[in-house]
C-alpha positions, 0 to 999 in steps of 0.5 A: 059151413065157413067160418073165420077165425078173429085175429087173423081172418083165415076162413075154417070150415066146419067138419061137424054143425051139431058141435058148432051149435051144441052150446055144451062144447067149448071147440069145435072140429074144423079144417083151416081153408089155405091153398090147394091142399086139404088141411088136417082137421084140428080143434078150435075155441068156439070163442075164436070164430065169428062169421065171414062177414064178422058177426059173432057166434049166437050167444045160444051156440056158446053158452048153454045157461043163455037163456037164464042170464038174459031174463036176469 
């Protein structure tokens, strides 16, 4: 899965979804998408990356007490 990061649009791509939407993880595995060559895997704040088109992350994929904060 392609991610991007916010403050300068570079695309990520995800090495492991279940880290991406355990809500119990603050970062995820990902490889930076530049040029031709493969880049190492790295860790990034979950908190950094929103959707290609801009979108942020599911509330349910960052914070694992969602549920009881919105029925407040």
């Amino acid at each position: 899965m392609l991610l991007k990061i916010k403050k300068d649009d570079v695309l990520v791509e995800i090495t492991e979804i279940i880290e991406l939407i355990n809500p119990s993880r603050a970062e995820v595995t990902a490889q930076i998408q530049a040029g031709e060559e493969e880049q190492p895997p790295e860790p990034f704040k979950k908190s950094d990356l929103v959707f290609p088109s801009g979108e942020n992350l599911p509330q349910c994929w960052l914070d694992s007490n969602y549920k009881s904060k919105k029925s407040k």
